[in-house]
C-alpha positions in Angstrom: 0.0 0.0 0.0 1.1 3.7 -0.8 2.6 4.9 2.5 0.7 8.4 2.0 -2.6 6.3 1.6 -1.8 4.1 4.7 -1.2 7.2 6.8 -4.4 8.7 6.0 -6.1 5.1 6.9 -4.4 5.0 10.0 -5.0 8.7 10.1 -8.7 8.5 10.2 -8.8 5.2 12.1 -7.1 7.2 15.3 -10.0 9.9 15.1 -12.7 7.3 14.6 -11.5 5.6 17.4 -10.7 8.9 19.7 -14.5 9.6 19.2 -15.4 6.6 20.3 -13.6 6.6 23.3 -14.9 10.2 24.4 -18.2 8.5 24.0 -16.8 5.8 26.8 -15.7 8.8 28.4 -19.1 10.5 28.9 -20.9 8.2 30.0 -22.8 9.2 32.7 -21.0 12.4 33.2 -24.8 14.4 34.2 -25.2 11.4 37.2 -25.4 13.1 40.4 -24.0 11.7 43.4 -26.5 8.6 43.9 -26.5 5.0 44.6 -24.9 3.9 41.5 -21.1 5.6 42.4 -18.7 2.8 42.2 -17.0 4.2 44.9 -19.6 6.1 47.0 -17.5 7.0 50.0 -14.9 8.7 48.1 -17.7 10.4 46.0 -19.7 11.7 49.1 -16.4 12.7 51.4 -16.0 15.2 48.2 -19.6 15.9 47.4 -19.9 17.0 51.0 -16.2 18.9 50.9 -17.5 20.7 47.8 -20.6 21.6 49.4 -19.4 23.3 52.9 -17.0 25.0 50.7 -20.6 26.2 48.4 -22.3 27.0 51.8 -19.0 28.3 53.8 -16.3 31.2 52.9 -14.6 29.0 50.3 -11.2 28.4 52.5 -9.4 26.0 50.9 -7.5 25.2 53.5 -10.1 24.3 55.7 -12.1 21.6 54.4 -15.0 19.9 56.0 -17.0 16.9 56.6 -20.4 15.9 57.7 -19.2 13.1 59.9 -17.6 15.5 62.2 -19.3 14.2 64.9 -19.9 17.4 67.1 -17.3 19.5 66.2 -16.5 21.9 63.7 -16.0 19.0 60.5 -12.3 19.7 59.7 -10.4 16.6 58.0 -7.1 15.3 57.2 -7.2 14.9 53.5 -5.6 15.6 50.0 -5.4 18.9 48.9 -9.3 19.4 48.0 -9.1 20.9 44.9 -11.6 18.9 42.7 -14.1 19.5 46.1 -13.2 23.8 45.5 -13.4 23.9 42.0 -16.9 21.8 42.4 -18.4 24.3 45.2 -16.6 27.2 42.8 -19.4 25.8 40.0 -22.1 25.4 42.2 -21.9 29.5 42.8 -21.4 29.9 39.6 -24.4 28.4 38.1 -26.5 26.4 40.8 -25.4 23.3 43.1 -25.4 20.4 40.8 -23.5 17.6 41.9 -23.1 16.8 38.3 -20.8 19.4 38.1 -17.9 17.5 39.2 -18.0 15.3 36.4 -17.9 17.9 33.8 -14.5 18.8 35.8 -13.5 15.1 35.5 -13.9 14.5 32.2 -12.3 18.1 31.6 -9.2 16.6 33.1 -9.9 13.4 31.1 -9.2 15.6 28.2 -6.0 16.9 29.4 -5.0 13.7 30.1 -5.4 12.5 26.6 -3.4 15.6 25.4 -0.8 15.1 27.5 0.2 11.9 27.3 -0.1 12.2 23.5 2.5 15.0 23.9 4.7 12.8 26.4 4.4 9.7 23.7 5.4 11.9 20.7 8.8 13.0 22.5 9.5 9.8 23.7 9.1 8.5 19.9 11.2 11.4 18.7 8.0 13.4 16.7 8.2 16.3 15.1 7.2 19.0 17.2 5.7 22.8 16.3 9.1 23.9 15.8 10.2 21.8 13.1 11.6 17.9 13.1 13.5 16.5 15.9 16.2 14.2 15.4 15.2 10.6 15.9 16.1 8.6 18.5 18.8 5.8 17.4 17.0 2.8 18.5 13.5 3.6 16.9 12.9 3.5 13.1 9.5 4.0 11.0 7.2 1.1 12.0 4.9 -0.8 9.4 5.8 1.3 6.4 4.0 4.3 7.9 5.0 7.5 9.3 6.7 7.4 13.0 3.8 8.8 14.5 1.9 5.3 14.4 3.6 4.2 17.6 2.5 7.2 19.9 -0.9 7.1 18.1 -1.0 3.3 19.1 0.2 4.1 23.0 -2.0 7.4 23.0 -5.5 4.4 22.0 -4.6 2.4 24.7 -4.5 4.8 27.0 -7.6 6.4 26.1 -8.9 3.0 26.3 -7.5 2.0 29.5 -10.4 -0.2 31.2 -9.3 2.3 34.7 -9.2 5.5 33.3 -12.7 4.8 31.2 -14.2 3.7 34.5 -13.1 6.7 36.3 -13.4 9.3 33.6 -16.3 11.3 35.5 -15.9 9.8 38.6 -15.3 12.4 41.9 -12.2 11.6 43.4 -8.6 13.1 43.1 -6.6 10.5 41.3 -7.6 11.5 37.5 -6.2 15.0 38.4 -3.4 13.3 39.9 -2.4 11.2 36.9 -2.8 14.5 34.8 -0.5 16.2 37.3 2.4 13.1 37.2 2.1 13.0 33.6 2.8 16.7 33.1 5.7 16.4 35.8 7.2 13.7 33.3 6.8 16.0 30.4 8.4 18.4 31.5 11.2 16.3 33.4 12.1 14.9 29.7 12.3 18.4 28.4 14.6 20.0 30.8 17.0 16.5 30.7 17.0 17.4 26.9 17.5 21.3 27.3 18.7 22.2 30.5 16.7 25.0 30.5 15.6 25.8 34.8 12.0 27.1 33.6 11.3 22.9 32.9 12.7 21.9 35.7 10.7 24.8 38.0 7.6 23.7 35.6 8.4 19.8 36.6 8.9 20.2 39.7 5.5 22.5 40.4 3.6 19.5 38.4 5.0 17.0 40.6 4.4 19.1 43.7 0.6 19.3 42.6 0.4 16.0 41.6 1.4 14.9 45.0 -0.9 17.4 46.7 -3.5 15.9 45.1 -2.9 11.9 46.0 -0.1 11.4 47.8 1.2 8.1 46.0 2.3 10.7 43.0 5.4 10.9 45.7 6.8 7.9 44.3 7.8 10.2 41.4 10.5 11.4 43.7 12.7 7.9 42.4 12.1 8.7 38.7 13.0 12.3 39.2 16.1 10.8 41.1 17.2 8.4 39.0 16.9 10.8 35.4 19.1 13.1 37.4 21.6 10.8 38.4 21.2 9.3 34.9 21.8 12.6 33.2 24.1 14.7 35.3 25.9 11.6 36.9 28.6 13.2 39.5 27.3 16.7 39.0 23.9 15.3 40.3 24.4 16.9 44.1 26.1 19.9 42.6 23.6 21.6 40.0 21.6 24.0 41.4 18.3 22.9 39.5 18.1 19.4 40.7 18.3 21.2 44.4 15.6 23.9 42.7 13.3 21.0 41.7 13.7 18.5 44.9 12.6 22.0 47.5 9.9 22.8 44.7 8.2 19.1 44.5 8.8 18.6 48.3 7.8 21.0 50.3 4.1 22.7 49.4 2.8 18.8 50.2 4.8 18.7 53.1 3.5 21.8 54.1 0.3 20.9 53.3 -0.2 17.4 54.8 1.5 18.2 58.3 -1.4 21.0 58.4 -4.6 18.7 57.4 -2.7 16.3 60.0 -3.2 18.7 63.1 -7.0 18.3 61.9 -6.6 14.5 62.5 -5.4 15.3 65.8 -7.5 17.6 67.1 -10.5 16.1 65.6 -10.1 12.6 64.9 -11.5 13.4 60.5 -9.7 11.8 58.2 -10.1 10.6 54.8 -7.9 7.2 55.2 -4.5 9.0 55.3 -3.9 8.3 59.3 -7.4 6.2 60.3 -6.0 3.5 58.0 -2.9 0.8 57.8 -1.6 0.6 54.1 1.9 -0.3 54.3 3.7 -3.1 54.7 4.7 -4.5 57.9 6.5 -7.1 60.2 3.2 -9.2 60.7 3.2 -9.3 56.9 6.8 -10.2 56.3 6.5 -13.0 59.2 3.7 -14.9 57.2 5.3 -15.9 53.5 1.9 -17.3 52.4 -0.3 -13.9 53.0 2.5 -11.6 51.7 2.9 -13.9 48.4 -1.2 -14.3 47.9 -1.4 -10.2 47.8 1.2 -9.9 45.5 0.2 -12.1 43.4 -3.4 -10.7 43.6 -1.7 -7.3 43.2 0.2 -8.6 40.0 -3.2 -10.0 39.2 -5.1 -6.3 38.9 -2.1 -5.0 37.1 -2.4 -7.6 34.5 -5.8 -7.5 33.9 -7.1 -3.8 34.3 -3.0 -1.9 33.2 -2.0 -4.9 30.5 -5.1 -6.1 29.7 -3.4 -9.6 29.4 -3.2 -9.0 25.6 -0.4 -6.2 26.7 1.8 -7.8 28.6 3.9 -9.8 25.7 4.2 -6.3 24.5 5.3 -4.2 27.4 8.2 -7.2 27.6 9.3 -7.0 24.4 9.1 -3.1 24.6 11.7 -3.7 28.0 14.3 -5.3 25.5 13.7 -1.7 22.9 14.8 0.3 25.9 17.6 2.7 25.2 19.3 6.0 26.6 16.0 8.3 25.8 13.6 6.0 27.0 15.1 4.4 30.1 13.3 6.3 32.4 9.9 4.5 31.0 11.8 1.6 33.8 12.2 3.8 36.3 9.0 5.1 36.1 7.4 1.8 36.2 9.7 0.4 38.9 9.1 3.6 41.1 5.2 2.7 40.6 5.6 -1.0 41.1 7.9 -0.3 44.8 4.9 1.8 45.6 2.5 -1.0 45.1 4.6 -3.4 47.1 4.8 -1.1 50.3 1.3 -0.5 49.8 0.3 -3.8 49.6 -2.0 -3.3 52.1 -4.3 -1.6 50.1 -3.3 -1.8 46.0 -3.6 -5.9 46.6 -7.4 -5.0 46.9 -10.1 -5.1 43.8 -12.1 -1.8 45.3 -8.4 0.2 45.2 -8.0 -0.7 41.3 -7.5 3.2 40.9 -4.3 3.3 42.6 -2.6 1.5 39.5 -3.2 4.1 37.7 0.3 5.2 38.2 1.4 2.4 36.3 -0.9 3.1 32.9 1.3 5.9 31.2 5.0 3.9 31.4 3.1 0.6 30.5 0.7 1.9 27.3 4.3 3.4 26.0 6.2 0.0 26.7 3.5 -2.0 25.2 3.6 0.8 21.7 8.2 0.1 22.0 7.3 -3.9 21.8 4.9 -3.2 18.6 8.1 -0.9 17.3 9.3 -2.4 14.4 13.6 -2.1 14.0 16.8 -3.0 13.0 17.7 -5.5 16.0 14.2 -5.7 18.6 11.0 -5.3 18.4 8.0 -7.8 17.5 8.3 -6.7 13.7 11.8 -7.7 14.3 10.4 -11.5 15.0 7.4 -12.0 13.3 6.1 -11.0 9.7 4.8 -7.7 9.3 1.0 -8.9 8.8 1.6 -11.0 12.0 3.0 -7.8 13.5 0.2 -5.7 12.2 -2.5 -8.6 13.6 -1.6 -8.7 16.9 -1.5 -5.0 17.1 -4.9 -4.5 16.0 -6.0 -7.9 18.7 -4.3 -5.8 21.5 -6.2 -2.5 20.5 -9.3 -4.6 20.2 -8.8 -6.1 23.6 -8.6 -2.8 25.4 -11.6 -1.2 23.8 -13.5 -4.8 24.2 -12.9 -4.2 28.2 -13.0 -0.8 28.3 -16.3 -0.8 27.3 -17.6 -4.0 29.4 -16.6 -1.4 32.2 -19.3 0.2 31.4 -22.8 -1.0 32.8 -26.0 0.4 32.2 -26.7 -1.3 36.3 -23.5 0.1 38.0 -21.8 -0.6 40.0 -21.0 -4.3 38.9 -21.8 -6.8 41.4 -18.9 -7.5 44.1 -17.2 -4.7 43.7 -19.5 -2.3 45.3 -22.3 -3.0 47.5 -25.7 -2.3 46.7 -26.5 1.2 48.2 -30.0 1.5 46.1 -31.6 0.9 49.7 -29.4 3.1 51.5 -30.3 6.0 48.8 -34.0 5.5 49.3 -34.1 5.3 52.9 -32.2 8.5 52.7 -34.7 10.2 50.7 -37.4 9.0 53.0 -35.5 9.6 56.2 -34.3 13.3 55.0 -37.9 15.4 55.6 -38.5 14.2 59.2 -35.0 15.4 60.5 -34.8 18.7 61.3 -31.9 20.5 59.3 -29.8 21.5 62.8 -30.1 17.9 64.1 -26.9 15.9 64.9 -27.6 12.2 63.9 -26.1 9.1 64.1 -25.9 6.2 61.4 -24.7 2.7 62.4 -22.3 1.6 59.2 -21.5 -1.6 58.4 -17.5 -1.2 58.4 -15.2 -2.2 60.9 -13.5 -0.3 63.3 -9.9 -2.9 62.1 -9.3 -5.5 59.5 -8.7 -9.3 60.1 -5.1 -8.9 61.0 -5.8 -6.2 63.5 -5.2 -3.2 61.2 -7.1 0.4 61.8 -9.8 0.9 59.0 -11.2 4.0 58.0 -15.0 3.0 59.2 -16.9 6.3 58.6 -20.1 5.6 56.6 -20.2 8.8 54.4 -23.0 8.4 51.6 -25.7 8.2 54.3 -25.2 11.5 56.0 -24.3 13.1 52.5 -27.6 11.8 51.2 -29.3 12.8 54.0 -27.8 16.4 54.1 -27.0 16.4 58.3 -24.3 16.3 60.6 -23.4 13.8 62.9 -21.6 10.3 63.8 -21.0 7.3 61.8 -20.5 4.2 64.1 -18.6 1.0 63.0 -19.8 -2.5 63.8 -18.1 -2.9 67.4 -19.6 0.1 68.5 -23.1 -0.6 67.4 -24.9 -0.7 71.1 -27.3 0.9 73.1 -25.2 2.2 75.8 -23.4 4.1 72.5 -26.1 5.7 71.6 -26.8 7.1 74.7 -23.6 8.3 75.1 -23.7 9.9 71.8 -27.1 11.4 73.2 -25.6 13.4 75.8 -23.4 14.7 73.6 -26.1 16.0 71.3 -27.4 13.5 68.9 -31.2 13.6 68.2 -31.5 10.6 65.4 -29.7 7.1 64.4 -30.6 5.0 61.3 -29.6 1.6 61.2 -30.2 -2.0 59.6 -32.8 -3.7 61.2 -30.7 -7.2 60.2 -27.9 -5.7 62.3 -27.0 -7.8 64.9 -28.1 -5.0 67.9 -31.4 -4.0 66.2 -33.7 -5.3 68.0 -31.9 -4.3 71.4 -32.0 -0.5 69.9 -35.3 -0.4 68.3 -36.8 -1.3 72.3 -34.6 1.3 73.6 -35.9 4.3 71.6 -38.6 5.5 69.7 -38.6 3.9 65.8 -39.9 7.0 63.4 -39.7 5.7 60.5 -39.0 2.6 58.2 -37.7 2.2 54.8 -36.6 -1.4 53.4 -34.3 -2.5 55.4 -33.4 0.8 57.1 -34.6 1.6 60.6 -34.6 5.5 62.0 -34.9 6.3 65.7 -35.7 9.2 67.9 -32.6 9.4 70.7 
């Protein structure tokens, strides 16, 4: 085929299939914040953020909850941006929770720009400024111009079966990735130029990036190892790599020892210090445990980061590393060593949006492996129509999962519970509580994990949907004298499960007010 004819195909084949992923992309971006959020305590603990911040003085730095208990709501969290920029909206034109996913998707957008950027320099594209010299180890693939490999890493991660899922969903990560993916950028173009604006712009990317979720701080060993990689002895001694390190370290530092004081003065937080995610001795003394969450760790990279289809590819693309695109290792290594002193949490289904950190390096390996070359690559081992074949099988693997992410009933059974009962007794519930009324909902979380670990327990999506303040019990704590004592400290309600173990104990010690389903509520 005519190369110029086969770059238009391929051409209009990328836009096709860009369209079709925004459509992915959308779906249910004007949902509110209802029973169907995948993950409905992340959603509400922002939805409520967002909307003290719409009903408050808009101080970002002080950022509230409704399970405050009775105090003043403050919380140890990320830096609330998404929550601001949502309650920013909501005075702008009206409260509508939707709002946040239009900011989501926004950022789903910048994502797709960016990392299309970050895949044309790492393949050596031509730029606005004119063509820039191609990188040694990379030559034209499939007869067709060398943008078909960063058009081919730019699909799959558009069609990444986590960032479809989470597209317009209300939680910090999204920005996050945008954020770490920026840092890179601009990481690779100061290593290229030297020029201290890119490093200061790096470095403020990674600092946000890790304001934003704190896991973007295992950037810190990719920014290390470029460094040390492109400077070698003079590493310690340039005065950009010192500029950079301050620049990226501090504001979070800053920022998290401040939300911390909330933790200790209220007892609020979002997971950060209420919850156990690292690695520990009781983990390393039992071999089988530690080896059955990383395996189930490895086991959610492979299937929702590699799609399996993508994993012969990202190992072949590890043999088509060179000098320009080493630091696609370090940035997956840095990822990986996050995941394994995290283990805690990134070996569990629910947290499958933490490996998000992983997507970018792993889309670009798995576009290397497809590379064709003098020396590596699959077109390097197979004929080109096989080469072309298991291309397009990959591609049609991702969008084939990326859009069975998508349900029409979310969220999928087992990886959510069903919170359609909780959202109607809500609704119910809402008109017979007075607005000022402090009230009490008995969750079904624990207060610690089976190996003795602290969980963050508080049962947010109730107390959002109901629009009050008040206390979110876990299981151990579900009791009559509990209540009571949360009585004399100014609680005037409490819904519950009427299956919960204590129910009927409760429901004989106060007045019931109302039913709905399952859900009990009670005049303390």
């Amino acid at each position: 085929m005519n190369p110029s004819y086969l770059n238009k195909l391929l051409r209009f084949i990328f836009l096709l299939l860009l369209a079709y992923g925004l459509f992915l992309h959308l779906y249910e971006v004007n949902r509110p914040i209802d029973a169907s959020s995948y993950h409905s305590w992340r959603e509400a603990d922002l939805g409520m953020i967002a909307r003290n911040f719409w009903r408050g003085d808009m101080n970002i730095l002080h950022p509230q909850i409704d399970w405050r208990k009775d105090g003043p709501g403050y919380v140890e969290c990320e830096f609330p941006l998404l929550a601001w920029l949502m309650a920013l909206a909501y005075r702008l034109f009206g409260y509508h929770e939707e709002a946040g996913r239009v900011i989501a998707i926004a950022i789903s957008l910048a994502s797709l720009a960016t990392f299309h950027a970050l895949a044309r320099r790492t393949f050596s594209l031509a730029g606005k400024g004119g063509p820039r010299p191609p990188c040694p180890e990379l030559v034209e693939w499939a007869d067709a111009d060398s943008s078909t490999p960063a058009r081919f890493a730019t699909l799959l991660f558009w069609f990444s079966p986590i960032l479809v899922r989470f597209s317009t969903s209300i939680q910090p990560d999204p920005g996050m990735l945008l954020c770490a993916m920026l840092a890179v950028l601009f990481l690779l173009r100061w290593r290229e130029s030297g020029r201290l604006r890119d490093a200061l712009a790096a470095a403020a990317a990674a600092a946000l990036a890790i304001l934003l979720k704190a896991p973007a701080a295992s950037l810190g060993l990719l920014f290390a190892a470029v460094c040390f990689e492109h400077l070698g002895r003079r590493t310690l001694r340039t005065p950009a790599v010192w500029i950079m390190g301050t620049l990226a370290i501090l504001p979070p530092l800053a920022w998290y020892l401040h939300v911390h004081h909330f933790w200790t003065l209220y007892g609020n937080s979002l997971g950060l210090t209420n919850e156990s995610h690292w690695i520990g001795m009781d983990l390393l003394r039992a071999p089988r445990t530690l080896a059955h969450m990383i395996v189930s760790m490895l086991w959610i990279e492979l299937r929702f980061v590699y799609v399996a289809a993508g994993a012969l590819l990202a190992t072949l693309g590890l043999f088509r590393i060179g000098r320009t695109t080493r630091y696609l290792v370090y940035w997956l290594a840095s990822a990986m060593l996050f995941y394994l002193l995290a283990l805690q949490t990134s070996a569990d289904e629910w947290a499958i949006y933490y490996h998000a950190l992983t997507i970018p390096p792993a889309c670009l390996l798995m576009a290397l492996g497809l590379t064709g070359g003098r020396g590596g690559g699959l077109a390097a081992l197979v004929p080109s129509f096989l080469h072309r074949a298991f291309a397009a099988f990959t591609l049609a693997a991702f969008i084939f999962f990326a859009t069975h992410r998508i349900s029409f009933i979310p969220p999928h059974t087992g990886e959510s519970p069903d919170l359609t009962p909780k959202f109607a007794a809500a609704k119910v519930f809402k008109s017979l509580i007075p607005a000022d009324a402090l009230v009490v909902t008995l969750g079904d979380n624990h207060l610690h994990d089976e190996t003795g670990r602290p969980m963050a327990h508080d049962d947010s999506p109730f107390l959002f949907w109901l629009d009050r303040k008040g206390f979110c019990l876990a299981m151990e704590d579900h009791s009559v004298a509990k209540l009571e004592e949360l009585r004399a400290r100014g609680a005037r309600y409490a819904a519950f499960r009427a299956d919960f173990p204590t129910a009927d104990s409760i429901t004989q010690a106060f007045t019931p007010i109302a039913a709905s389903g399952p859900w009990r509520l009670i005049s303390l």
